[in-house]
C-alpha positions, 0 to 999 in steps of 0.5 A, spaced: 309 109 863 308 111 871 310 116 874 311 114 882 306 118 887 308 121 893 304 125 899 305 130 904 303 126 911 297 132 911 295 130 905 295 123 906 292 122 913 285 127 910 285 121 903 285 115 909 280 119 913 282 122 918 282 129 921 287 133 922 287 138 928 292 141 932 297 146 931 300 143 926 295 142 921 291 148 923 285 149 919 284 143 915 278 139 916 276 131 915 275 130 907 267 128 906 268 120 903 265 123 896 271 128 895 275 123 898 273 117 893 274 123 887 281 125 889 283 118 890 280 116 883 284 124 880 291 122 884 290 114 880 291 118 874 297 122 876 301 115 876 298 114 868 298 121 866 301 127 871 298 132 866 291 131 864 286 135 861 283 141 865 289 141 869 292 148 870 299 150 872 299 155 877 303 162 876 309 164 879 310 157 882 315 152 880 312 145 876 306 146 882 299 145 878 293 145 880 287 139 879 278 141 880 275 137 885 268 140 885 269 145 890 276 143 893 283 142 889 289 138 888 295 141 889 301 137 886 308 139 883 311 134 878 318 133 877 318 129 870 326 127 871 325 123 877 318 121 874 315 122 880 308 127 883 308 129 889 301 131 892 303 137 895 296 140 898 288 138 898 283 142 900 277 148 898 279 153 894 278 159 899 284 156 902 288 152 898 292 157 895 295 160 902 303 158 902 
């Protein structure tokens, strides 16, 4: 059974490569290309299985969960009535969280 997964624009430029800047995407650098090949390898497997093991949700958020990619983590919130996983935030701990 797959799940559909969707990204956010900022979310999507950084897994294709590209750096995001300005004051719209403040604060969010180019992934290095190994982050991004293991990221792109952890989303596959949201289609198959939107919570695997290790994953954790986050407190006080609704359906927003969080996967481990060394230093740097995925922010996704899955929908299970709509089958669907929306990548909602990449990037480093430290900074991942801020809303």
């Amino acid at each position: 059974m797959r799940f559909r997964v969707e990204f956010s624009p900022r979310e999507l430029w950084q897994l294709l490569g590209y750096g995001v800047a300005g004051n719209f995407f403040e604060g969010n650098e180019k992934l290095p290309k190994n982050i991004r090949e293991k990221c792109i390898i952890e989303i596959e497997t949201l289609a198959e299985n939107p919570i695997p093991r290790g994953v954790v949700k986050l407190a006080g958020r609704r359906n927003i969960y969080r996967i481990r990619v060394g230093k740097y983590r995925i922010l996704y919130q899955f929908c299970p009535e709509d089958r669907l996983v929306i990548i909602v935030r990449i990037g480093k701990r430290e900074s991942v969280y801020q809303r």
